[in-house]
C-alpha positions as CSV (number, residue, x, y, z in Angstrom):
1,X,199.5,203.5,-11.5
2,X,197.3,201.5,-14.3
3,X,196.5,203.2,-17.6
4,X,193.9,202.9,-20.1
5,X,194.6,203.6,-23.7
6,X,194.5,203.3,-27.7
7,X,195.4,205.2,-30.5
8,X,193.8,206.1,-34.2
9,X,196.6,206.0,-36.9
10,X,195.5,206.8,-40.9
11,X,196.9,207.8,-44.4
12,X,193.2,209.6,-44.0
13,X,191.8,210.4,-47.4
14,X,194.2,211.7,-49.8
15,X,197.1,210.7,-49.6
16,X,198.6,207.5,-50.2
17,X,201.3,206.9,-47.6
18,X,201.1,207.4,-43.7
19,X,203.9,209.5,-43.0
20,X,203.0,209.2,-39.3
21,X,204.2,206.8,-36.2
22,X,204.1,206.2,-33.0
23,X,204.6,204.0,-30.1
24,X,203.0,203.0,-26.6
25,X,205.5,200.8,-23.9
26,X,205.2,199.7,-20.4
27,X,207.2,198.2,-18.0
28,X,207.0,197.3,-14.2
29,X,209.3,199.0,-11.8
30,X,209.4,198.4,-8.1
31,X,205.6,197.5,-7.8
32,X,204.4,200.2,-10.4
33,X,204.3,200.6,-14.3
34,X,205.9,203.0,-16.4
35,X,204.7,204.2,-19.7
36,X,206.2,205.8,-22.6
37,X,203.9,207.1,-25.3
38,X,204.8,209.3,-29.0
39,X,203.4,211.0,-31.9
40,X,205.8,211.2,-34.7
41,X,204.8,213.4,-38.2
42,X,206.8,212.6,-40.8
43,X,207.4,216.2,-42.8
44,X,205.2,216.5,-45.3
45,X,206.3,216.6,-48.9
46,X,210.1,215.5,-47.9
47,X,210.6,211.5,-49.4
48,X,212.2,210.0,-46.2
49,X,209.2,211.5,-43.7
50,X,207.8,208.1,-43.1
51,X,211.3,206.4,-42.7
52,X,212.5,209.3,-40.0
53,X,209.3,209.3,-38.0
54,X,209.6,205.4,-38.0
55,X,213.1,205.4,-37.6
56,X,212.7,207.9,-34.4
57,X,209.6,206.1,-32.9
58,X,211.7,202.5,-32.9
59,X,215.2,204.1,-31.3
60,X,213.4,205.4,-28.6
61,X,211.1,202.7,-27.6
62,X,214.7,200.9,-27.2
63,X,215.7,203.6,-24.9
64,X,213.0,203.1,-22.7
65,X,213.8,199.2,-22.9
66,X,217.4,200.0,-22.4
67,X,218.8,203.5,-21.1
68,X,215.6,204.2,-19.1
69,X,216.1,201.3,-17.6
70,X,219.6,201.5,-16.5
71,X,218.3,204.8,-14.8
72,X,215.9,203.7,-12.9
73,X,217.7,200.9,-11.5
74,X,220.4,203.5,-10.7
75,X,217.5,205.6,-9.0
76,X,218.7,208.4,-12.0
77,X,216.3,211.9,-10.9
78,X,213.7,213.5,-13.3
79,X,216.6,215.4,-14.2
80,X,218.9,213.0,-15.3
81,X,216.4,211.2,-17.0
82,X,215.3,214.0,-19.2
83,X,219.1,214.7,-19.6
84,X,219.5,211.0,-21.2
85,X,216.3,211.4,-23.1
86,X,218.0,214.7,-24.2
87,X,221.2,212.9,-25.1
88,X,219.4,210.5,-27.3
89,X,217.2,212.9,-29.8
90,X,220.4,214.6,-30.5
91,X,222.2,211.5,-31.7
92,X,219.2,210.4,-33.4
93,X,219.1,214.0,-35.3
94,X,222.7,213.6,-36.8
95,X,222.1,210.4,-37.5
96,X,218.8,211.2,-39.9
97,X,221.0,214.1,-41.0
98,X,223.7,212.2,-42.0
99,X,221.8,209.1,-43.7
100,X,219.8,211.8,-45.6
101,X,222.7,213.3,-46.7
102,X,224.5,209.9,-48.1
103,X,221.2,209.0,-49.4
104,X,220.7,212.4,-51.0
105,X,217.5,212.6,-49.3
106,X,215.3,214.7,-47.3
107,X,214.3,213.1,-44.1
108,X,212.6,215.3,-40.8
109,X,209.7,214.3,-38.5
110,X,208.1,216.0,-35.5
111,X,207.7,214.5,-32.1
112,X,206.1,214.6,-29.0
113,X,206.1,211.8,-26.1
114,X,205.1,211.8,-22.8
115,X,206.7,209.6,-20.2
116,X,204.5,208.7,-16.7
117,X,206.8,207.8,-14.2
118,X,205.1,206.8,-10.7
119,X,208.0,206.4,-8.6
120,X,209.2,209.7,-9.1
121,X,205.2,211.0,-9.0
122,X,206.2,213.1,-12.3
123,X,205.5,213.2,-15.9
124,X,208.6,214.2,-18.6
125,X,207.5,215.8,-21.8
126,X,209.1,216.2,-24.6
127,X,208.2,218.2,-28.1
128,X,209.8,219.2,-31.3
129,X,207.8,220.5,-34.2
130,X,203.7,221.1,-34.6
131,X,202.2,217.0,-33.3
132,X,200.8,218.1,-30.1
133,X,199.9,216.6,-26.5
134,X,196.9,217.8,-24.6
135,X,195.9,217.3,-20.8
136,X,192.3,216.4,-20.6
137,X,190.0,216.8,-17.4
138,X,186.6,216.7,-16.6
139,X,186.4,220.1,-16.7
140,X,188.9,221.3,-19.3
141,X,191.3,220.9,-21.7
142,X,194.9,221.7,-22.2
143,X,197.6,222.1,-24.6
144,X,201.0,221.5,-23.3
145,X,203.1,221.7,-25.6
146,X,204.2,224.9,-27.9
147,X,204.2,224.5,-32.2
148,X,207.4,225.2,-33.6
149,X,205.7,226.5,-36.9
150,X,206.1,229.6,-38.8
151,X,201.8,230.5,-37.8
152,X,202.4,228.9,-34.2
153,X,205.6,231.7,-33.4
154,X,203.3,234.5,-35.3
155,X,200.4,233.7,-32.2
156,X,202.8,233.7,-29.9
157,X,204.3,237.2,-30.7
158,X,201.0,239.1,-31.5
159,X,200.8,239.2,-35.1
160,X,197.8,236.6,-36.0
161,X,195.3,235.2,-34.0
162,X,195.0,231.2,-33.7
163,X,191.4,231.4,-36.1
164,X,194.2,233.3,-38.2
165,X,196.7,230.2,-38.2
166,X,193.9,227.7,-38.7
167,X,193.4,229.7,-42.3
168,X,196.9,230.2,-43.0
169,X,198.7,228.5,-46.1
170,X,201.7,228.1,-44.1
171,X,200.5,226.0,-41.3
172,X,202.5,223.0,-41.9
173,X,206.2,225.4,-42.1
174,X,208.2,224.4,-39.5
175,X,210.8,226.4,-37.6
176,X,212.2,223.3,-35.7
177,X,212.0,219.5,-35.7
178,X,214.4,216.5,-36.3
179,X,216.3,216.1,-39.6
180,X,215.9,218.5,-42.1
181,X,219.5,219.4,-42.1
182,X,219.2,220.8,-38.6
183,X,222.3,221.1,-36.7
184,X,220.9,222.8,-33.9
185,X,217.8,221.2,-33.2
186,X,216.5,222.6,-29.6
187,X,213.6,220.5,-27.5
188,X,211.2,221.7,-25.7
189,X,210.7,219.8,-22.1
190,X,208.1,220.0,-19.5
191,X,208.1,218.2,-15.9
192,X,204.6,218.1,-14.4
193,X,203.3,216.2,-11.3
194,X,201.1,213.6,-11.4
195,X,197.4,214.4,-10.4
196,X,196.0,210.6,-11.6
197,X,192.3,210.5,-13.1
198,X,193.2,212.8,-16.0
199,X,193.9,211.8,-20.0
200,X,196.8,213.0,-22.4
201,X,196.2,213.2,-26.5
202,X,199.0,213.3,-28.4
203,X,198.2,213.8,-32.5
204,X,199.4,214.9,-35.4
205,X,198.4,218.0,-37.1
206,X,196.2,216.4,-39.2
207,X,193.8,214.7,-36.6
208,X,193.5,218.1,-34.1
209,X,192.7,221.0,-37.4
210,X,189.3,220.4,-38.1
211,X,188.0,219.7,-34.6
212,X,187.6,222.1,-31.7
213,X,189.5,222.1,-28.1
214,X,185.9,221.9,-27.0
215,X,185.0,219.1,-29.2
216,X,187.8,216.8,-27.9
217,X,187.4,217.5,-24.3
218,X,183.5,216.0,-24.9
219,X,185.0,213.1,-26.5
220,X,188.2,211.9,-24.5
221,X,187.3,213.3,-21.0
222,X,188.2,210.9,-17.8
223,X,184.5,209.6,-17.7
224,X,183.5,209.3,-21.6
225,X,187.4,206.7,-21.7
226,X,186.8,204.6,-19.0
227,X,188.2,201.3,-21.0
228,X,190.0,200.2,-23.8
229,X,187.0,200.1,-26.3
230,X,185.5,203.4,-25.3
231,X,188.7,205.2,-26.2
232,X,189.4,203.2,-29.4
233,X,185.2,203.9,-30.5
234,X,185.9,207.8,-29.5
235,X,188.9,207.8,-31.4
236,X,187.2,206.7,-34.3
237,X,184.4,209.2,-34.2
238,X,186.9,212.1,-34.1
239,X,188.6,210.5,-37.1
240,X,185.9,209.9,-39.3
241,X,184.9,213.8,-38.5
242,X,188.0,215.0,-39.4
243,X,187.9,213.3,-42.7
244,X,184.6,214.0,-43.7
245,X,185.2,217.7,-42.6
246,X,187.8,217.3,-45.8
247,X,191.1,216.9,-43.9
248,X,193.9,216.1,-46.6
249,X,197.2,215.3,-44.5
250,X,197.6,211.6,-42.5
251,X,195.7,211.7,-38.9
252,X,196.9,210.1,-35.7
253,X,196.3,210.2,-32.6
254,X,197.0,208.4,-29.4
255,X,195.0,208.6,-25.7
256,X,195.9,207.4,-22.4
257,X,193.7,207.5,-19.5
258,X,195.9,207.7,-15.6
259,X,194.1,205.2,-13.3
């Protein structure tokens, strides 16, 4: 498997520090390459956001160095894996939690990663809070992952529509993510197969609210990505959209194209 990618990352146009991170590794495994990719959105309005979504994006680029390692060399199954990966976003959790709390500071993030793993011809997600990851095909576009937001729960049980959610002043609540004070912080996961030929977008909230699914699947599809400078160069276009469309909060966004 070869990939193709780049990212966007910006404090965009108001504010003054970019509370976002994220993080892109690969590594050769028995003749194929591994990559591990994540969007991390540091909570808005809470001082430590930037430290906890930095803090989360550099622990778990070590446990793909490290741990992820270690299980592949044991020939761990998706299973495991996603167990370990499980393992780790907990322990990061109390740790935030408990630096916050002798810091008296409020620290959260979001985060959402995607892991491609050839030899076991699957992909591991992994989601807490409202970043996002989409699956992009020629023909379509797809959100994989659920929002763990006040509006996001509301479309899912009914009460407001997503044109609704777009308009709603409380968007940017969340109902879950890392931090916070959380002592039960759930994760979503997702295990997918591995079609090849197809790009995932992971972004923050800020980079995917003033553009349309429609919009992004014209601009990241297989064929309009097909090297480094093409995704970087449609990146940038959706970026300086959002900004000029008057997007306040930080705007990231990452793209990787499956060879």
């Amino acid at each position: 498997m070869k990939y193709v990618f780049s990212y966007v990352t910006t404090e965009g146009a108001v504010r003054k520090v970019n509370q976002d991170s994220l993080f892109i590794c690969t590594a050769q495994f028995g003749g194929d390459e591994i990559l591990f990719a994540a969007v991390c959105d540091g909570v808005g309005g809470l001082s430590g956001g930037e430290t906890a979504s930095a803090y989360v994006c550099k622990r778990m680029s070590e446990w793909f160095a490290s741990d992820l390692a270690q299980l592949m060399r044991d020939k761990a199954s998706v299973l495991k894996i996603r167990e370990a990966m499980d393992d780790r976003l907990h322990e990061l959790n109390t740790r935030i939690n408990r630096y916050a709390a002798a810091n008296s500071s409020d620290m959260a993030t979001t985060f959402t990663s995607v892991l491609v793993i050839p030899q076991l011809s699957h992909l591991l997600i992994a989601h807490v809070g409202d970043s996002r990851l989409y699956k992009i095909t020629e023909s379509e576009i797809q959100l994989l992952t659920s929002d763990h937001s006040v509006v996001g729960q509301e479309v899912r049980n009914g009460l407001i529509t997503e044109e609704m959610a777009e308009k709603d002043p409380r968007q940017n609540q969340l109902t879950n993510c890392i931090g916070a004070g959380l002592e039960d912080t759930s994760y979503d996961y997702s295990i997918c197969d591995i079609d090849g030929g197809e790009c995932y977008m992971l972004c923050s909230d800020g980079f995917r609210k003033k553009v349309t699914p429609s919009e992004l699947q014209k601009a990241l599809k297989p064929s309009a990505c097909k090297d480094e400078k093409t995704v970087s160069d449609n990146l940038e276009k959706l970026k300086n959209k959002v900004i000029k469309c008057g997007e306040k909060d930080n705007i990231t966004a990452l793209l990787i194209r499956l060879c």
